[in-house]
N, C-alpha and C positions, 0 to 999 in steps of 0.2 A: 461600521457597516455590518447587518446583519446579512449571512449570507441564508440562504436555503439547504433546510436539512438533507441529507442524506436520504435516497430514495433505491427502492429496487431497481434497478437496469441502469443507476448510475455507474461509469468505470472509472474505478479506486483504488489509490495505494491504501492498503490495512494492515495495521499491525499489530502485534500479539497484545504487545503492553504498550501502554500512551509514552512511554521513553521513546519508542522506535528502534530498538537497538538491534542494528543487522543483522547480527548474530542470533536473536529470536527468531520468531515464524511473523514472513511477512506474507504481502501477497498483492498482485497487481491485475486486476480483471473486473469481472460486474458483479453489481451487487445481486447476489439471488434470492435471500433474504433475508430479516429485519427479527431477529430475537431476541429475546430476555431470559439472561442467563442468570437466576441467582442476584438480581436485580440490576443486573449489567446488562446494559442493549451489547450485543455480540452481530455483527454484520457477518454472513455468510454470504463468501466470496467464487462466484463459479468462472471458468473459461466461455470461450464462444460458444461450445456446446451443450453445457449446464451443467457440467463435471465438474464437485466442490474442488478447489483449490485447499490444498495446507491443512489448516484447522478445518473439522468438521463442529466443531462447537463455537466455530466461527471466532472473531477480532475484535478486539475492544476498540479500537481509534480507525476509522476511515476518513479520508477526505477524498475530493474530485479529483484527476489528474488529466493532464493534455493527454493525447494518444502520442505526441513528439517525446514528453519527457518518459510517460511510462514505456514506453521501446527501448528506451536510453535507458532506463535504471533497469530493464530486463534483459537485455543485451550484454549488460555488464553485470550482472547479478554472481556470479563465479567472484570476481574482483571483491565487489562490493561484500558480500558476506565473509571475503577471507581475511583483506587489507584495511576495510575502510571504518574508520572508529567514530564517527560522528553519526547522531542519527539519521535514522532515513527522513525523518521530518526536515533535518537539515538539506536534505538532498529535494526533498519537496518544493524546499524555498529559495532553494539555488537556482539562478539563470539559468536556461539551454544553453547560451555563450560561455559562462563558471563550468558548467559543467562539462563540458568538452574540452576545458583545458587539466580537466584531471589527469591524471597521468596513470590510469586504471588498465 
């Protein structure tokens, strides 16, 4: 199933490197725009009010995220960047239900 690319004012988990690795630069907000870095698409990522998030040279890997689960991996983001050794893509693909049985 093909999905639909990634678009400005979509809201996205992004991450540094396609690994996802917590301990990177990640970021969880709207797309604000859509650049070529060096022949890398790089997604710049802003909060509600247009203030870039993290990277200003923006993110290599974005995908779409619920508002339920991106609350939950931001809400715990302290935990997650200190403890947690699996990617965020992992966390991506994990259940709301898996994911509240973490012990973060």
């Amino acid at each position: 199933m093909k999905t639909k690319p990634i678009a400005i004012g979509d809201y996205v988990l992004a991450t540094k490197y396609n690994d996802g690795d917590p301990k990177d630069g990640w970021a969880i907000g709207w797309v604000g725009s859509i650049t070529n870095h060096f022949n890398s698409i790089r997604y710049i990522i802003v909060d509600a009010t247009g203030t870039v998030i993290g990277r200003a040279n923006g993110f290599r890997r974005a995908k779409r995220i619920s508002w339920e689960k991106g609350a939950w991996i931001v809400n715990h983001a302290t935990a997650i960047e200190k403890w947690y050794s699996y990617s965020m893509w992992t966390m991506y693909r994990t259940s709301m239900e898996n994911l509240a049985k973490l012990n973060l």
